[in-house]
Phi, psi and omega in degrees: 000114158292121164285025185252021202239184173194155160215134190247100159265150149303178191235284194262127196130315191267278192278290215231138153282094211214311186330284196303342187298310174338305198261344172313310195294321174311319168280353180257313145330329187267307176306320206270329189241031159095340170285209165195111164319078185290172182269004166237017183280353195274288155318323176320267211326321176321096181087012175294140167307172173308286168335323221262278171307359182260328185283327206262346167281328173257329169261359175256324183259348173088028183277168192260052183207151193293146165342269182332308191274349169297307180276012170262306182325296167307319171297333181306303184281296206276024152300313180299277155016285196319273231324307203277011178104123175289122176317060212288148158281124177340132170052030174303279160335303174305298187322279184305325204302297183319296230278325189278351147292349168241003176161132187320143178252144182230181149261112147246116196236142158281342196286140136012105192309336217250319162288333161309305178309320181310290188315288174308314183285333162314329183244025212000082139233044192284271172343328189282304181256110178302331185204150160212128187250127155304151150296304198309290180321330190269354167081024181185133185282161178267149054238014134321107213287018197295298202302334170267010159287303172299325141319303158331273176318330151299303214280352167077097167177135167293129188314342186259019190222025197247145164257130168241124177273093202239174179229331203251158165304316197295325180268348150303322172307299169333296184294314168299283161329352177267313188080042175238131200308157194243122151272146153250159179247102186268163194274098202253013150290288171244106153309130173337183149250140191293339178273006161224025183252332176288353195256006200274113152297332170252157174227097172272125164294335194199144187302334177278329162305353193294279169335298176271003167260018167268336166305319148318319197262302171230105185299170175267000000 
């Protein structure tokens, strides 16, 4: 294994069908509190940190709660969720298991530290994955490249020697801007924009293609 190598996943959309809980709770929040709901807040929302999406429920959708307790009311409910087991994407676990046989794994996530930890202990890959970063800790939601800088840096590899598995635009974005190869995995409840989906060099369909095409990025 080269400490010179890295591989970064995203968490929700890439590991988990996680996307739709998100905005059903979101949406159930905005009804229950007073709010109203638009036709871009579902997209807006795609990689904002807590901080980011707790401000944008209340001042942009109009919920009636102080910023802090609107995202602890969600977070709360997709807690509830977590309990009963993270919602794995086919061939998740395999996917990370592989990849940390060829080089440290990290997370960089919009989600919440309290839903990663959910994901890992849920996924006996707590031992597997060297670091998992919130946005909120890196201090900037994507399409801000802070959480996969950071991510790098736990796991100690330089952001240009890092591969990153993303699905959303805001997190393609991210990543291409972190200046790390991008696989993307698109999401196909939400898709990308085909114009920063095109800036991907690699593409994956499915978590089992993951293995060769990190062979492919680094052949032996």
């Amino acid at each position: 294994m080269s400490s010179r190598r890295g591989v970064i996943f995203d968490l929700d959309g890439v590991l988990v069908d996680s996307e739709q809980w998100w905005d059903e709770i979101r949406r159930g929040v905005v009804a229950e509190y007073g709010g109203r709901w638009t036709d871009q807040a579902t997209t807006a929302m795609l990689g904002m940190s807590t901080p980011e999406w707790a401000r944008y429920l209340v001042d942009t959708l109009g919920v009636r709660l102080a910023p802090e307790r609107a995202a602890g009311t969600v977070i709360d409910r997709m807690a509830d969720r977590y309990a009963a087991g993270p919602p794995l994407l086919p061939h998740a676990v395999e996917a990370v298991r592989e990849a940390a046989r060829r080089a440290p794994v990290a997370i960089a996530t919009s989600s919440p530290p309290r839903i990663s930890d959910a994901f890992l202990s849920g996924t006996a890959l707590t031992g597997t994955v060297r670091a998992a970063v919130s946005s909120e800790q890196a201090g900037a939601g994507k399409p801000d490249p802070a959480v996969y800088l950071v991510a790098a840096t736990r796991i100690d590899v330089p952001a240009a020697d890092c591969v990153a598995i993303e699905d959303s635009s805001n997190g393609l974005r991210a990543a291409l801007a972190a200046g790390m190869t991008v696989v993307a995995a698109p999401n196909p409840h939400f898709p990308p924009d085909p114009d920063v989906l095109a800036r991907a060099p690699y593409r994956i369909d499915s978590l089992t293609e993951l293995a060769p095409t990190l062979e492919r990025i680094w052949p032996a």
